[in-house]
Structure formats: structure tokens, C-alpha cells
N, C-alpha and C positions, 0 to 999 in steps of 0.2 A: 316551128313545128317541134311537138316534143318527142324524142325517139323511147320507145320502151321496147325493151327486147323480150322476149316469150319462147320460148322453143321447146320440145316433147310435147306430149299429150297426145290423144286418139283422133281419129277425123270421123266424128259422129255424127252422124248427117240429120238426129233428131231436132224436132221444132224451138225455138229458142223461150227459154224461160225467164222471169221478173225476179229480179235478186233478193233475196231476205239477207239483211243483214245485221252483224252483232259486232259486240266492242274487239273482239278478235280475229272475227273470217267476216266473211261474203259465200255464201253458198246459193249457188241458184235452184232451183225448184231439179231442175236435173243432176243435184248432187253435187256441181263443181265449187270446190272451197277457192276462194280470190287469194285469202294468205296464201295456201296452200300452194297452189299454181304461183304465183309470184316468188315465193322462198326457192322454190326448184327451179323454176324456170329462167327469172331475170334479176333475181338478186345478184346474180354473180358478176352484171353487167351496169345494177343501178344503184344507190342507197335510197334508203327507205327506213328510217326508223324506224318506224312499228311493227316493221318484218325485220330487224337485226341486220339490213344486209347493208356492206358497202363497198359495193360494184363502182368502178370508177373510170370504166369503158365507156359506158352513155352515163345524161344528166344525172343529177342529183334530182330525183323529185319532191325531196321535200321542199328544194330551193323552188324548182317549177311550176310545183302542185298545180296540174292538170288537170280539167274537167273529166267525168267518164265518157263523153264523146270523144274527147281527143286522144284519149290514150285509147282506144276500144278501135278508132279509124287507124292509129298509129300503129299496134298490135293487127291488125287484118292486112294493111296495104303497104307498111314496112316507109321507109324514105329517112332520107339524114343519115346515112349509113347502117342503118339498121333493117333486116330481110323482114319481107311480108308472113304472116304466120296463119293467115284462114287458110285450112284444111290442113294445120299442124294441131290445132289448137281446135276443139270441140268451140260452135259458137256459147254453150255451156262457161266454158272456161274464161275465151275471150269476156263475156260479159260480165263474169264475177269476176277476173281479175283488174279491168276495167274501173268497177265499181268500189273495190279495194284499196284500189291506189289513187282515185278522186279523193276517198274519204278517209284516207291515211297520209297524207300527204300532207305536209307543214302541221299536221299534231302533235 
């Protein structure tokens, strides 16, 4: 199981959005940027190249590179020592940072 950690953000109980994404962010249609939310929120606990961060508390995900299901279930329901984060984290956010760090991940 791969742990990613997440924490701040709103609890926004709007409908969940389809990601658009570019060689820099993840933005979902309700505005959440994936770098964005990942720099602030779990960089301080993960690395990640492409977001500059090297958090050394949980994995390495470049070494793990994670699908965006797993890190999207991992980020919602928490396990491996890492807290569950739905209703910390807009489903907005969870899903573009989800989608951010599938597709940053080992590049």
C-alpha cells in the first residue's frame, strides 16, 4: 500500500470533477491544482521531483509511482501510518492531486 499524506484544504461537499491536465499542474474543472495541493500539503512528508519536495517521513514516490487510484484511495482512507483525509481535502483536490502524482511520478 502506498501511504501519501495530504492535509489542509476545505471540505467542499460539491460534485466531483474530470481532471485537465498540463506538463505542470492538475487542475480539476472545480479549480483544484494537484501540484498545488501536493507542494502544500505532502511534500513535506513525500519526494517527488517534479514538485521539488523531499519529504522523507512516507515513500519516495518517484521510487513507487503509483497509479491515481491508489494514491486517490490512500489520500481518502489514510492506512500505513498515514491519517485518512476525505472531508480535509475537497474530493476537487483529492482527485487532482491523485492525478498529479500518478503522472509525476518516476519522470
Amino acid at each position: 500500500m502506498v501511504a501519501v499524506a495530504a492535509c489542509g484544504g476545505d471540505d467542499d461537499d460539491s460534485d466531483s470533477a474530470s481532471p485537465t491536465t498540463t506538463a505542470a499542474t492538475t487542475t480539476t474543472e472545480g479549480g483544484a491544482d494537484g501540484a498545488a495541493v501536493f507542494t502544500s500539503a505532502c511534500g513535506s512528508c513525500h519526494t517527488l521531483e517534479a514538485a521539488g519536495t523531499s519529504g522523507t517521513t512516507g515513500p519516495n514516490l518517484d521510487d513507487v509511482q503509483p497509479d491515481a487510484e491508489t494514491v486517490e484511495e490512500q489520500v481518502r482512507n489514510g492506512g500505513g501510518g498515514m491519517p485518512a483525509f476525505e472531508g480535509q481535502l475537497s474530493d476537487q483536490e483529492i482527485e487532482a492531486v491523485a492525478t498529479y502524482v500518478a503522472e509525476s511520478a518516476g519522470s
